[in-house]
Phi, psi and omega in degrees: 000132174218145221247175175265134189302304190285029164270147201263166202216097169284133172335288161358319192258017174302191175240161178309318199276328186278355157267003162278343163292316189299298144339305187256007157256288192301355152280335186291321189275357181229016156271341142323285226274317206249351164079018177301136157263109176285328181310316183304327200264324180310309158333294179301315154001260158326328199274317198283354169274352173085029172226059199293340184272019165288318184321291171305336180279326141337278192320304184312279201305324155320302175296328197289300198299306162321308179276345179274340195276158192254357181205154167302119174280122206264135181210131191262176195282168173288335210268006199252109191287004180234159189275125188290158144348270182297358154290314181284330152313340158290317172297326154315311150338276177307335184284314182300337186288322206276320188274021162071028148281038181323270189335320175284317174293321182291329173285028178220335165296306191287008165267004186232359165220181181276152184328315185282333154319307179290338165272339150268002138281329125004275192304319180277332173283012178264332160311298169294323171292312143356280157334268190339289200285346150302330210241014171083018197242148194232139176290116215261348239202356190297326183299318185305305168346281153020276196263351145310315211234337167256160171268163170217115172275157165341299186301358187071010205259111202255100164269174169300136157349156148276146157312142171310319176325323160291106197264000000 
């Protein structure tokens, strides 16, 4: 199913593991803003995916993200059924990263963080998706990510998007 960015996106049509990232950012985060202790559960998570050294690799890219960013990010509360914008870019992230679109997962990062941010978060979400897939479990939705944020010509040959701008 692929949603249109300004389309509200219900939690409900994630596929599991990308509502279990979602999940383990949006605890992360209100385990920050509330000072909860999150970890342990963010941990069990992770562990019940058989990818307990995901768990850090989180943390890493969450903190990265928190201190980097350059505009406020909307990351909704666990209880909020639908996904923001900047979640599904995030999720996206992981997804581009997992299908070997580093350039495209970074170019969605430096629109939401300063440049040096964006490459150690790249980086710990290149970790994590790692984990995660050593340990079999894959974003089932990635090709879409894909066809969101790049073109792919016949030749298989991949560039960037055109700008919206362009009619």
């Amino acid at each position: 199913m692929i949603f249109a960015a300004n389309d509200d996106l219900p939690r409900s049509a994630l596929p599991a593991l990308e509502n279990a990232l979602l999940w383990s950012m949006q605890a992360w985060v209100v385990g920050l803003c509330k000072g909860a202790d999150v970890a342990g559960r963010i941990g069990d998570l992770y562990a019940d995916l058989g990818a307990p050294t995901a768990t850090g690799y989180l943390d890493g890219f969450m903190w990265t993200l928190s201190q980097g960013a350059t505009r406020m990010l909307e990351v909704n509360c666990v209880c909020c059924d639908t996904v923001s914008a900047d979640e599904r870019a995030l999720l996206d992230v992981f997804a581009l990263q997992q299908q070997g679109q580093v350039d495209e997962a970074l170019g969605l990062l430096r629109g939401m963080m300063t440049p040096g941010a964006a490459l150690a978060a790249r980086s710990s979400a290149a970790r994590l998706i790692a984990a995660l897939n050593e340990a079999g479990q894959y974003l089932p939705e990635a090709e879409a990510a894909v066809r969101r944020h790049t073109l792919v010509l016949p030749a298989g040959r991949i560039v960037a998007p055109m700008p919206s701008w362009v009619h």
